[in-house]
N, C-alpha and C positions, 0 to 999 in steps of 0.2 A: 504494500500500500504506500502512496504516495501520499505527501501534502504540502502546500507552497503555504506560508504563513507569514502574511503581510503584514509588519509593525510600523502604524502609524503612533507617532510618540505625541501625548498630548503632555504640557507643559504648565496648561491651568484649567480650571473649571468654572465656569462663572453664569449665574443666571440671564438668561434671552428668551427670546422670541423673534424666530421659531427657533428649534434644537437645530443644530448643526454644528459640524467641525469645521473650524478654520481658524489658517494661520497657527496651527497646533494649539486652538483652544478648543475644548468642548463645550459650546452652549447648551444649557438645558432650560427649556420653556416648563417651569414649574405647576404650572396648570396643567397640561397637557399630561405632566406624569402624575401629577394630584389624579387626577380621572381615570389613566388606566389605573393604579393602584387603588381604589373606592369601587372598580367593579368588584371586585372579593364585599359582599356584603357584611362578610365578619368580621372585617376593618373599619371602628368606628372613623376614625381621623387617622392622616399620616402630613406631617410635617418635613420638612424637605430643609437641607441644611449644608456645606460645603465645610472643608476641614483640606487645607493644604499644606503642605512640609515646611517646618520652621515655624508652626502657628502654633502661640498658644493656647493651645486647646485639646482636653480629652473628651474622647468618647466614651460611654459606655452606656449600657451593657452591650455588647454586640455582640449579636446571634450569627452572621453571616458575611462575609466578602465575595465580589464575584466581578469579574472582570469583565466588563462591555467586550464582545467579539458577535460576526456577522459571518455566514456562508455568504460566498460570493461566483456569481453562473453557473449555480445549478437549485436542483431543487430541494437539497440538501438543509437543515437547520442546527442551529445550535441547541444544545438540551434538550437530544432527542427522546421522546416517550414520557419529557417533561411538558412542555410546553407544544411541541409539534409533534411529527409523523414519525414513528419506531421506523427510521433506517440507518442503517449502520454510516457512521460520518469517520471522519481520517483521512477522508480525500478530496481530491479536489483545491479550490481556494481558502484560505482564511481567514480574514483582515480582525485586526485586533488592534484596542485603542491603549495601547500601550503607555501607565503613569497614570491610570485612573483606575477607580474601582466603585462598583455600587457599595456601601454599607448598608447591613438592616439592624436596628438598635430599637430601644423603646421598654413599655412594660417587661418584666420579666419572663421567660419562658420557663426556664429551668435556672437553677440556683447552680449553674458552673459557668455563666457567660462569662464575658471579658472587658476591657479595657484596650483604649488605643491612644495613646500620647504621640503627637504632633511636632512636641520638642524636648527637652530634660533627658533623664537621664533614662527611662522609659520606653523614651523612642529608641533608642537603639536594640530592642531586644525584640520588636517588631516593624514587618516590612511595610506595613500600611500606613507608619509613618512619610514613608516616601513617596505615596500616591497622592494623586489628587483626589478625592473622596466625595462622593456625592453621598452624600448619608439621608436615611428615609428614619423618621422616629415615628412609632406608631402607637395608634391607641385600637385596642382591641375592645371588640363589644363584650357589656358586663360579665361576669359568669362563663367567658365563652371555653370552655376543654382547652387543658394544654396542650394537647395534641394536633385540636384545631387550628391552635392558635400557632402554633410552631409551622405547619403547613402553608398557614397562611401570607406569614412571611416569610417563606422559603419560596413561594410561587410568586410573591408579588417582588424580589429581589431579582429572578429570574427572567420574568415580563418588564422588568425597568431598564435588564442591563442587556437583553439585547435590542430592547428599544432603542438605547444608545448605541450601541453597535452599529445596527442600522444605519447610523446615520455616516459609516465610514465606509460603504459598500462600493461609494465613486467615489474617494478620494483615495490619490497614489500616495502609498504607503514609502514611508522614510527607510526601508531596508525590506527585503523580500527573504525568508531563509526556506531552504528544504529538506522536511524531512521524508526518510523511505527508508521500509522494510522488505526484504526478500523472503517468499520462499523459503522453508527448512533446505533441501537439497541444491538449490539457485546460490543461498549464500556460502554453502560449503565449497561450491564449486568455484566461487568466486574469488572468497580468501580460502583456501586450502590449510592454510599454515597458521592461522588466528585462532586464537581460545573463543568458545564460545558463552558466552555470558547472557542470560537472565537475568529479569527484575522479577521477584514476589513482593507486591503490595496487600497488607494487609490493611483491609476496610471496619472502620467502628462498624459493629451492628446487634450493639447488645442488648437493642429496644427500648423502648419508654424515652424516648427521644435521644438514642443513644443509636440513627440511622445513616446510613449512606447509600447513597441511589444506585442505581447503573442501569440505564437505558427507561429509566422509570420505575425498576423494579428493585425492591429492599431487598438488600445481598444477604440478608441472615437469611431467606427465602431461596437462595440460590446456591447450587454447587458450587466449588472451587472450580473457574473455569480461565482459559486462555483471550487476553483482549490484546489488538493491537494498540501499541500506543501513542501512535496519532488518534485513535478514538477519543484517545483523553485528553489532548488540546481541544477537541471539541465539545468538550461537553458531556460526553457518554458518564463519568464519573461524579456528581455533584453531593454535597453534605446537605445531611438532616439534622446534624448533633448540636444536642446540646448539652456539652461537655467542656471536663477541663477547658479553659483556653489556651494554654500554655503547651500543648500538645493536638488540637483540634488542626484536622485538616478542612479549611475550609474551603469552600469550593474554587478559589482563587488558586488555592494552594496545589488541587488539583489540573487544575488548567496550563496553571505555570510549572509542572513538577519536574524536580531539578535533578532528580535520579537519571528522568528520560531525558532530561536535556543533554546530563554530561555522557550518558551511554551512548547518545546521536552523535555526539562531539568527535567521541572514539571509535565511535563505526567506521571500520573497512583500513583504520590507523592500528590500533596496536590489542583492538579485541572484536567481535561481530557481534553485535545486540541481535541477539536472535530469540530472543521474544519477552512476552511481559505473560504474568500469573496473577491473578487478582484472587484472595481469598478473604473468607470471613473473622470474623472475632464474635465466636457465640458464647452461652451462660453456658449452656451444659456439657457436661466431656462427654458425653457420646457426637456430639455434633462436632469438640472440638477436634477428636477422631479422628470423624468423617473428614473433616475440610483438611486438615494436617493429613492424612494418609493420600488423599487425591494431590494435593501440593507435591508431596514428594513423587508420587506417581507422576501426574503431568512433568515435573523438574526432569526424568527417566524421559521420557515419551521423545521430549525435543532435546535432547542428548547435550545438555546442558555441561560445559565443564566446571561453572562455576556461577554461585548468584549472587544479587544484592535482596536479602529482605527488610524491609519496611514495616514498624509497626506505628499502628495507632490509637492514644491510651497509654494505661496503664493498670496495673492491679491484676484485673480476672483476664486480661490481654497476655499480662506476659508468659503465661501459663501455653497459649497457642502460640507466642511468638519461640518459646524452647521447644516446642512440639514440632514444628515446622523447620525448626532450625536442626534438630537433631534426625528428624527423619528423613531433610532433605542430604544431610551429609552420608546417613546412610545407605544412600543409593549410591554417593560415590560423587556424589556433588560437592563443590567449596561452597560455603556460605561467608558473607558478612552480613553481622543485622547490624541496624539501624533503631534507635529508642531513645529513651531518656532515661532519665535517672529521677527517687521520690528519696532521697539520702538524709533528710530530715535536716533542718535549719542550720545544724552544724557540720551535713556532709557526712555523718560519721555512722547514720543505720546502712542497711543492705538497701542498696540500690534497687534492687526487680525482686518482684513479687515469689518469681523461679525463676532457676538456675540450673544449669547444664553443663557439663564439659565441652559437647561439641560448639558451644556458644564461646569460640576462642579467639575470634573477628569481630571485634565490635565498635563502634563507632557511634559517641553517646551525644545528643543535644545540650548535654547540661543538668543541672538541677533543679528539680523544679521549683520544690523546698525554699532554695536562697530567698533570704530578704530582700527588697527592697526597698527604699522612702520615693515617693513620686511626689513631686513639690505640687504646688496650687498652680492651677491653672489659671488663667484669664478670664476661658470661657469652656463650659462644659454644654457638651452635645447628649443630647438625651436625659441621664439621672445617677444620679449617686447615693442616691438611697440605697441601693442594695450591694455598696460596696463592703462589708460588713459581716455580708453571709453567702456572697460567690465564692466558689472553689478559689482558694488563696487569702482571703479577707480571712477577718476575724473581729472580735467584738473590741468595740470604741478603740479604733485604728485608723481614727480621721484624728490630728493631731491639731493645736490649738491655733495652729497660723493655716490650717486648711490643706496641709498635706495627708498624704496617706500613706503608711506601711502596709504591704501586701509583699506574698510571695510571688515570683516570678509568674507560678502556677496561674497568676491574675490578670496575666498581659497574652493579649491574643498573639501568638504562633513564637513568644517568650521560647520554647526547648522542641520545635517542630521536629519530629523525627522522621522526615521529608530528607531533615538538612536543611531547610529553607532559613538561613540562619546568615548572619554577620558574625557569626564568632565563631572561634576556633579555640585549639591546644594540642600543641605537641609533644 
C-alpha cells in the first residue's frame, strides 16, 4: 500500500469568516462549527476557544486531540466507520494541517483526564503545547450517561476536525512525503539481506470508557489482527479513553505515531518494516491468552526477525504487555517494549505491575509518579475544579499564589509510550 501525505504547516489559528486556510493561517468561522457540533442533541452548549504556543494558558480537563487531515481525489474518508463509509484508507492522497489540533475539554467525563500548559514548565512534557489549538468546551445535557457523554465528544471532535481538514483539500501542501509497504515475499525479494522488523501496538480496551476504535469497531470486540500502517495516518485507529493522561494515546497521537514514522525512515536502509500487529488490553486472562497467543502466532506467520511493542496504560496492561513480550520471543522473535514507568514519587517502588525475563529490551517514557508544581496561569481554558481528583491530583494541591502540584500522570501525553516525547536518557 501506498500513500502520499501532504503537510501543509499552519503557523496560527484565528477566528473568521468563512473557514479557510491561508497564508499558513487557519480561519475558523465559529458559528458554523457552533452548528455542526449542536447537531448531537446531547450537547447542551459548546464554547469554542484558541490556545497557541508560548501563551499563557492551561487547559483542562481534556478528553481528546485530533489532528485536522482530509482525503484528497478519491472517494476515500478520514475516520472510516466513524464518521463515513467502512473502506479501508492508507492510500491514495492525504493532506494534513500540520501545527494544529482540535481539542475536546469541558465537564468531566471520567476522573483521569488531563491538563495542557501552553508555556512553564508543563509544556515541555506535552506536545500540544506546540500546536495551535482550537479547543471546543462543552456542556453536556443534565443527567446525561457517561458513556453518552464521552461518545458524544469523541464524535463531535471528529466532525470538527475534519471539517477543518477540509478546508486544505486545494491548497498545495509545504512538503509532500511517501509512505509504502510491500508484499511479504515482494519485500524479501527486494532487500534480501535486511532484518525484518515488526510493530505490535497494543490498544486500551479495558471498557467503561477505557476504549479504542478501529474502523469503528471497539478492539476488546476484536481478535488480535494484522493492519497496514498507513491505515493509521488515516484514521483507521482513533481513542475512546478516558484515562490516565500521562500515558493516553490520543487520537493525535495515533495519527502522528512515531514508531511508524521512524520504521518508514529505515525502510529498505538498514531494516524492512514488514508489517504492523495491532492487539488488545482486556480484564480477563483468558482473553488476555487469547490476544497474547494470536500476537505471537501472527509475529511467526510474517516471519518476523525482530519487533517493536507498544503499550498502552498501565497496571492490568502490563500483565499483557509480558504476555506478548514473552510469547512473542518464544517463537524466536526479538522484542523491544515500549511503556512507562508508576515508581512512586521517589522513583524507588517497582516500576510495572509484571515482570518477565524475556522483557530484556526496554525502552521507558519516564515516570509517571514524579512531581511537578505548574505555576498560575493567565488564562485557563475550560475548568479547574476537578484538578484535585484526576489521575495525578490530589486533595488541596492548588497552592496559595494559584499554582498547582500534580504528578506528571496529570499532563496529557507527560510519559507516552508511543515515544511521543521531548525527553530522553542515556
Amino acid at each position: 500500500m501506498k500513500l502520499e501525505v501532504g503537510y501543509i504547516d499552519i503557523k496560527d489559528v484565528q477566528f473568521g469568516s468563512p473557514s479557510k486556510v491561508e497564508g499558513g493561517t487557519l480561519y475558523v468561522d465559529a458559528e458554523a462549527v457552533r452548528k455542526l457540533v449542536l447537531e448531537d442533541t446531547r450537547i447542551l452548549d459548546v464554547q469554542l476557544d484558541i490556545a497557541r504556543p508560548g501563551e499563557s494558558v492551561r487547559i483542562a480537563p481534556v478528553k481528546d486531540c485530533i489532528e485536522p487531515r482530509t482525503k484528497v481525489g478519491s472517494d476515500l474518508e478520514i475516520f472510516p466507520g466513524m464518521l463515513g463509509k467502512v473502506k479501508t484508507v492508507g492510500t491514495g492522497r492525504t493532506h494534513v494541517l500540520r501545527g494544529s489540533a482540535v481539542v475536546t475539554c469541558g465537564a468531566i467525563v471520567g476522573f483521569q483526564e488531563g491538563i495542557i500548559d501552553m508555556s512553564g514548565p508543563g509544556a515541555a512534557y506535552t506536545p500540544f503545547s506546540e500546536t495551535n489549538n482550537l479547543v471546543l468546551i462543552f456542556t453536556p445535557k443534565a443527567e446525561l450517561p457517561q458513556h453518552e457523554y464521552e461518545q458524544a465528544l469523541r464524535m463531535a471532535g471528529f466532525k470538527v476536525a475534519v471539517y477543518l481538514g477540509d478546508l486544505g483539500k486545494n491548497v498545495t501542501p509545504n512538503c509532500v512525503e511517501t509512505y509504502e509497504t510491500l508484499p511479504v515475499l515482494k519485500a524479501k525479494e527486494t532487500y534480501p539481506d535486511l532484518p525484518r522488523v515488526g510493530y505490535v501496538q497494543m490498544l486500551q480496551t479495558q471498557g467503561l470508557l477505557h476504549d479504542t476504535y478501529v474502523y469503528g469497531v471497539d478492539m476488546k470486540n476484536s481478535l488480535t489482527t494484522m493492519l497496514n500502517p498507513t491505515e493509521v495516518m488515516d484514521g483507521a485507529i482513533v481513542s475512546g479513553n478516558c484515562v490516565s493522561a500521562c500515558d493516553k494515546n490520543t487520537t493525535y497521537h495515533h495519527q502522528n505515531n512515531p514508531v511508524i514514522k521512524d520504521l518508514f525512515a529505515r525502510h529498505g536502509k538498514d531494516l524492512i518494516f514488514a508489517g504492523m500487529i495491532i492487539t488488545n488490553e482486556n480484564v480477563f486472562l483468558m482473553d488476555k491468552e487469547r490476544s497474547s497467543d494470536w500476537t505471537a502466532k501472527l509475529c511467526a506467520m510474517m516471519e518476523f526477525d525482530g519487533v517493536i511493542i507498544t503499550q498502552e496504560g498501565f497496571g492490568n496492561p502490563d500483565t499483557d504487555l509480558m504476555m506478548n513480550c514473552k510469547k512473542v520471543e518464544a517463537v524466536g522473535v526479538c522484542t523491544v517494549i515500549v511503556t512507562d514507568e508508576y515508581a512512586g514519587r521517589d522513583g524507588t517502588s517497582q516500576s510495572l505491575a509484571d515482570v518477565d525475563i524475556a522483557a530484556n529490551a526496554v525502552v521507558t517514557g519516564g515516570n509517571a509518579n514524579e512531581v511537578i508544581t505548574l505555576p498560575k496561569m493567565d488564562k485557563v481554558i475550560g475548568s479547574l475544579a476537578e484538578v484535585d481528583v484526576i489521575a495525578g491530583g490530589f486533595e488541596n494541591n492548588t497552592l496559595a499564589d494559584g499554582s498547582i502540584v500534580v504528578e506528571l500522570q496529570a499532563i496529557i501525553g507527560a510519559t507516552n509510550e508511543l515515544g511521543f516525547s521531548k525527553h530522553s536518557a542515556r
